[in-house]
N, CA, C and O atoms as a GROMACS GRO file, in nm:
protein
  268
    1UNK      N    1   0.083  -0.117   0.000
    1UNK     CA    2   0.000   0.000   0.000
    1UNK      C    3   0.088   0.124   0.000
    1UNK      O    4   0.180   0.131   0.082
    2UNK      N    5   0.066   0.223  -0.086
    2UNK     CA    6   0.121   0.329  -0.082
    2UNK      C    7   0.059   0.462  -0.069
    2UNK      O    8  -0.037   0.506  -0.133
    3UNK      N    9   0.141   0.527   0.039
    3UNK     CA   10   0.052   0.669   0.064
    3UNK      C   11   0.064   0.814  -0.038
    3UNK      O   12   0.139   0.903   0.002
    4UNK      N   13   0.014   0.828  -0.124
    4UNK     CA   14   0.074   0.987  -0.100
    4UNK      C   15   0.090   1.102  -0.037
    4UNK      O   16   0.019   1.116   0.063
    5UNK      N   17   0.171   1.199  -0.066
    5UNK     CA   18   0.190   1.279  -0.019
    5UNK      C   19   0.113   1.386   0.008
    5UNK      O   20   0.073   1.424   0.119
    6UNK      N   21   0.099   1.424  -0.079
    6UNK     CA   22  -0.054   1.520  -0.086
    6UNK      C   23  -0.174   1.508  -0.020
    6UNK      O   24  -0.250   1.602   0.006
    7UNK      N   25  -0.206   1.297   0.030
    7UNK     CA   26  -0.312   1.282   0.090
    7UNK      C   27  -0.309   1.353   0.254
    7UNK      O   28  -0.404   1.373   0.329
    8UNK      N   29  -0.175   1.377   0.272
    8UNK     CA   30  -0.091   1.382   0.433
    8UNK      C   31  -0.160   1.502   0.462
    8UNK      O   32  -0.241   1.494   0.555
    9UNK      N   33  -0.142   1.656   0.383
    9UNK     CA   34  -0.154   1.792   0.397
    9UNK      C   35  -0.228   1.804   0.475
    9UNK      O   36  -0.176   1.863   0.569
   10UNK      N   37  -0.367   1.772   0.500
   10UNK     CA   38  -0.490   1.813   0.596
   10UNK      C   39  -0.392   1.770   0.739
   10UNK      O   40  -0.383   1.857   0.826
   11UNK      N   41  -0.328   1.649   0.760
   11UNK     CA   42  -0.265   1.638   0.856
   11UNK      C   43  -0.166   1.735   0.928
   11UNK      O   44  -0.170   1.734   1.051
   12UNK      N   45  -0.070   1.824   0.861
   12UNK     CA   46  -0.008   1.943   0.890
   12UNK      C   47  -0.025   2.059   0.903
   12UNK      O   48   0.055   2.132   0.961
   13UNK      N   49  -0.198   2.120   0.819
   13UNK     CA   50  -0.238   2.247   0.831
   13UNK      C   51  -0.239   2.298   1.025
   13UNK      O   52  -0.227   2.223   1.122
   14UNK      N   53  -0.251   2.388   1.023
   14UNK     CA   54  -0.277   2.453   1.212
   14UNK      C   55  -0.421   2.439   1.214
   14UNK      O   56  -0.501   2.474   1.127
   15UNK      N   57  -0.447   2.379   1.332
   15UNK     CA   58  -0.544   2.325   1.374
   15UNK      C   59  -0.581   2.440   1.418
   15UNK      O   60  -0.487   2.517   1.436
   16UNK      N   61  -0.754   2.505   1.456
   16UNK     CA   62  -0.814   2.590   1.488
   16UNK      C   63  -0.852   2.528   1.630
   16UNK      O   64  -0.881   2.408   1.639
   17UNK      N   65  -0.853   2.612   1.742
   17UNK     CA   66  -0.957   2.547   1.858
   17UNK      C   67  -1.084   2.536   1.850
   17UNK      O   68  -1.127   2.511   1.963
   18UNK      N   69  -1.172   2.542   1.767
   18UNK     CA   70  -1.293   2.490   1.721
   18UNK      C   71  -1.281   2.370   1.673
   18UNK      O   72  -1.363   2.288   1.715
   19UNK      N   73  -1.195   2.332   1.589
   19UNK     CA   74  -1.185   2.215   1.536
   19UNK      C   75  -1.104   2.144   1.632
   19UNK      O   76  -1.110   2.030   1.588
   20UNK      N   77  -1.043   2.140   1.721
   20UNK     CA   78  -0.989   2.080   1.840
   20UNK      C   79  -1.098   2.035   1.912
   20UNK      O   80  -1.127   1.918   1.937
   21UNK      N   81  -1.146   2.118   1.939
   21UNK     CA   82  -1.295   2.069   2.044
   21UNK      C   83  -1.386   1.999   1.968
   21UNK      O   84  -1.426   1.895   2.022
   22UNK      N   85  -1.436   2.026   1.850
   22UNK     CA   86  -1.537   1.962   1.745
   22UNK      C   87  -1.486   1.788   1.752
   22UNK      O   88  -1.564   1.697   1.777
   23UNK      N   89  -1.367   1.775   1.727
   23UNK     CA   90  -1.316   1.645   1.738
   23UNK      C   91  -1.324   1.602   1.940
   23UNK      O   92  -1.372   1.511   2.008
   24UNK      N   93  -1.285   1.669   1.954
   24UNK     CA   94  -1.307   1.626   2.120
   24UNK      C   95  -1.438   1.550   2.136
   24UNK      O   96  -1.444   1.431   2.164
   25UNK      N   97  -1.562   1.644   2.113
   25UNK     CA   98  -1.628   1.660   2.141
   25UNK      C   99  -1.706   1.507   2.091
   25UNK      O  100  -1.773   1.445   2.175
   26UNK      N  101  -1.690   1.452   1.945
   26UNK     CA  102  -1.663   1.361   1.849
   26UNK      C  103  -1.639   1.234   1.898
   26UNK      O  104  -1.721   1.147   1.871
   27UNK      N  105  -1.551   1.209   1.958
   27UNK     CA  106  -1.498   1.148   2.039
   27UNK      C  107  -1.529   1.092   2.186
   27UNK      O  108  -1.480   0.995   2.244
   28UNK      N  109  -1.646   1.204   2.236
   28UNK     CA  110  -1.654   1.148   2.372
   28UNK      C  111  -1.590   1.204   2.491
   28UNK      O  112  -1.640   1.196   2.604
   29UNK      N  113  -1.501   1.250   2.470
   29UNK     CA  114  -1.370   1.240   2.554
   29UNK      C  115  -1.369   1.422   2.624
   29UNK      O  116  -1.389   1.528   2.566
   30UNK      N  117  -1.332   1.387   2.789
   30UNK     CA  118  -1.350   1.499   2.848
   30UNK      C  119  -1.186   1.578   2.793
   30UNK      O  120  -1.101   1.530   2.718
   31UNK      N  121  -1.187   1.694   2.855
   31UNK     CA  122  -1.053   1.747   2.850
   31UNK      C  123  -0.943   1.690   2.900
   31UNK      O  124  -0.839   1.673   2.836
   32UNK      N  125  -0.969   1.644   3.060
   32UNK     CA  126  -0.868   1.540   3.118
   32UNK      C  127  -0.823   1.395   3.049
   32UNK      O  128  -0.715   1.337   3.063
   33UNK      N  129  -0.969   1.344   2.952
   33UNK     CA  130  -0.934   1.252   2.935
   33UNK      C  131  -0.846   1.272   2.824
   33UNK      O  132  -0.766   1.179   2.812
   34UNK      N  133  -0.832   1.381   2.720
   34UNK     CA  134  -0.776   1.377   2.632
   34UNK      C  135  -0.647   1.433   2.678
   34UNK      O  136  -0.564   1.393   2.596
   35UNK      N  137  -0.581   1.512   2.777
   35UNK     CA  138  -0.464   1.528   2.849
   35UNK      C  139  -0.416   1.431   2.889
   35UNK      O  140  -0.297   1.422   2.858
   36UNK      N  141  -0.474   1.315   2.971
   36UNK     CA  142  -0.413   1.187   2.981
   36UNK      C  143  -0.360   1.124   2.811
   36UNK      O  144  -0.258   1.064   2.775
   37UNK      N  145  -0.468   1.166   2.747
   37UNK     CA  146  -0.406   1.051   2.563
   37UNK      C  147  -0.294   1.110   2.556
   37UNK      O  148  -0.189   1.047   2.567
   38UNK      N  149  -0.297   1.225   2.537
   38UNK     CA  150  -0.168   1.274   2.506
   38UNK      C  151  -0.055   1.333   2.556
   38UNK      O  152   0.045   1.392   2.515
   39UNK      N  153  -0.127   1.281   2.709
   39UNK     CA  154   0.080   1.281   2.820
   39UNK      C  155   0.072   1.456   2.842
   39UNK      O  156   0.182   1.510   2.842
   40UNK      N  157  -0.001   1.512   2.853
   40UNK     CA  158   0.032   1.677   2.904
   40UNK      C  159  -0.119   1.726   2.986
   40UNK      O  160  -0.224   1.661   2.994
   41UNK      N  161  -0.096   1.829   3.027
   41UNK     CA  162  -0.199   1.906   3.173
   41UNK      C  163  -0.340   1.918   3.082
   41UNK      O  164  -0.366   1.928   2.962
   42UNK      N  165  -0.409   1.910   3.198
   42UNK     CA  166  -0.562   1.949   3.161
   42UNK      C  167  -0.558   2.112   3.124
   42UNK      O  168  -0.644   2.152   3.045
   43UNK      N  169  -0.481   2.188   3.167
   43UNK     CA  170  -0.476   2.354   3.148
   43UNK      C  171  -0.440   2.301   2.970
   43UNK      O  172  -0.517   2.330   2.878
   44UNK      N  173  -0.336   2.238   2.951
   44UNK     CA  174  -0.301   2.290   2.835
   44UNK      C  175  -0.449   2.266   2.724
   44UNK      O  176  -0.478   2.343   2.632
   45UNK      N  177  -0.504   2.178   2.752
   45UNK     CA  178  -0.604   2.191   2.673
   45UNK      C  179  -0.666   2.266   2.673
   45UNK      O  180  -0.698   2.316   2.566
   46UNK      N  181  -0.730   2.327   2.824
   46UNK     CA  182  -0.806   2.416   2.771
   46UNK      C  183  -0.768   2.491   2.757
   46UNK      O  184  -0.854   2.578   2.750
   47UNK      N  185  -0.658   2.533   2.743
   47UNK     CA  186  -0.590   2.676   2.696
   47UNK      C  187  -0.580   2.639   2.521
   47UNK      O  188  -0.606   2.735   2.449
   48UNK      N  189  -0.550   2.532   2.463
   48UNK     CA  190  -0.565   2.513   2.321
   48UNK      C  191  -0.727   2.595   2.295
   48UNK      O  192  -0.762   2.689   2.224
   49UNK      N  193  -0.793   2.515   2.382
   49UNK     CA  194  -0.974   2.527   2.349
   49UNK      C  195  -0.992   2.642   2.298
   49UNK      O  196  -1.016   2.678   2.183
   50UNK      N  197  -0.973   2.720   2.433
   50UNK     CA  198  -1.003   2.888   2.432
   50UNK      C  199  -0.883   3.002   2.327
   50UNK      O  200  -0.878   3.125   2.321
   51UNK      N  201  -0.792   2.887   2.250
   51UNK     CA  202  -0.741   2.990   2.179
   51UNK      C  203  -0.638   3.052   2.232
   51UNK      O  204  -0.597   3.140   2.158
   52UNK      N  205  -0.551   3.037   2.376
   52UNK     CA  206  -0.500   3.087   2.416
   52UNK      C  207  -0.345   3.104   2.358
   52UNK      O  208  -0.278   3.207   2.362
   53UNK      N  209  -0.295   2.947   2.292
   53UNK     CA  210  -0.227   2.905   2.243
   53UNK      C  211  -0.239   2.780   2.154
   53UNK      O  212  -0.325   2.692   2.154
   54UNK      N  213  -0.097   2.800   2.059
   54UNK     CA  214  -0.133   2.713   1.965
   54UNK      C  215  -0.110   2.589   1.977
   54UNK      O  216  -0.012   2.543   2.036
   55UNK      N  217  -0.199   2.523   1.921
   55UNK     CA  218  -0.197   2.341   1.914
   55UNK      C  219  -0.061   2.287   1.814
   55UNK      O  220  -0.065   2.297   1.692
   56UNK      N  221   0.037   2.239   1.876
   56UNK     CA  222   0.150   2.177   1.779
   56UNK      C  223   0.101   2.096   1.683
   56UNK      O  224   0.006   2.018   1.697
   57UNK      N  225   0.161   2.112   1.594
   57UNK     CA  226   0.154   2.022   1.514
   57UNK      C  227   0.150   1.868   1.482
   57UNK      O  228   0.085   1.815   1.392
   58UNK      N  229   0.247   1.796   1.590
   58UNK     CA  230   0.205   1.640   1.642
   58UNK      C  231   0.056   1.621   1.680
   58UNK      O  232  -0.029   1.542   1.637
   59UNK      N  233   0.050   1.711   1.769
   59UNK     CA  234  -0.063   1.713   1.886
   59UNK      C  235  -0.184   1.724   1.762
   59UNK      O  236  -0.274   1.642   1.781
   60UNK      N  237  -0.200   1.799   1.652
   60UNK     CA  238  -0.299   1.813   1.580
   60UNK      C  239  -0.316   1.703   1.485
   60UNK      O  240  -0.426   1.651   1.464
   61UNK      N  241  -0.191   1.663   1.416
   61UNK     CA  242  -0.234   1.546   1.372
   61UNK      C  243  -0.230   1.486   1.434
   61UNK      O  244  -0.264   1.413   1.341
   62UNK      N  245  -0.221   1.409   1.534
   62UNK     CA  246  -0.266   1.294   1.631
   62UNK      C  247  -0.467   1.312   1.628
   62UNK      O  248  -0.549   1.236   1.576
   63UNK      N  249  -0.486   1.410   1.687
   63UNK     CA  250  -0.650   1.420   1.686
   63UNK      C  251  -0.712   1.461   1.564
   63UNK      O  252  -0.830   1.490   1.580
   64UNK      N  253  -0.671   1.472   1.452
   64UNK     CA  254  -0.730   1.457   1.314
   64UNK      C  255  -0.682   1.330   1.278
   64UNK      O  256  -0.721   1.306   1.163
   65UNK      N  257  -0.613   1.232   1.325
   65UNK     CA  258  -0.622   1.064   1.269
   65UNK      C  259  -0.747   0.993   1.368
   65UNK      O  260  -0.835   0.913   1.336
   66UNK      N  261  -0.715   1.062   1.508
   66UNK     CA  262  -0.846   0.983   1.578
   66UNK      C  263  -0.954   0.994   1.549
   66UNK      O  264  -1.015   0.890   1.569
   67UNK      N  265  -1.036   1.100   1.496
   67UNK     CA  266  -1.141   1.176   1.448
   67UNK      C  267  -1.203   1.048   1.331
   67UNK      O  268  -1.301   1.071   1.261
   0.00000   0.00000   0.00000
């Protein structure tokens, strides 16, 4: 099986905190629980949520593959 490259892109764009939460939300999954998936503080999420700061890039594609 082979991937392209081009299919990847949606995976690297900057994630919006709407679309952070939309997938959260998708998912089930409280804020803590998604701080536990991904090994960092319940603040940092909701500080992604509210926009405070930006969602890395791992961190975004990780929750646009779970989605």
């Amino acid at each position: 099986m082979s991937i392209e490259p081009q299919s990847l892109f949606h995976l690297s764009r900057p994630m919006t905190s709407a679309e952070m939460r939309l997938i959260r939300d998708r998912c089930g999954l409280t804020g803590g629980a998604l701080a536990i998936m991904l090994r960092i503080g319940e603040r940092t999420v909701r500080r992604w949520e509210m926009g405070h700061t930006e969602i890395p890039g791992p961190a975004a594609a990780l929750l646009r593959l779970i989605k």
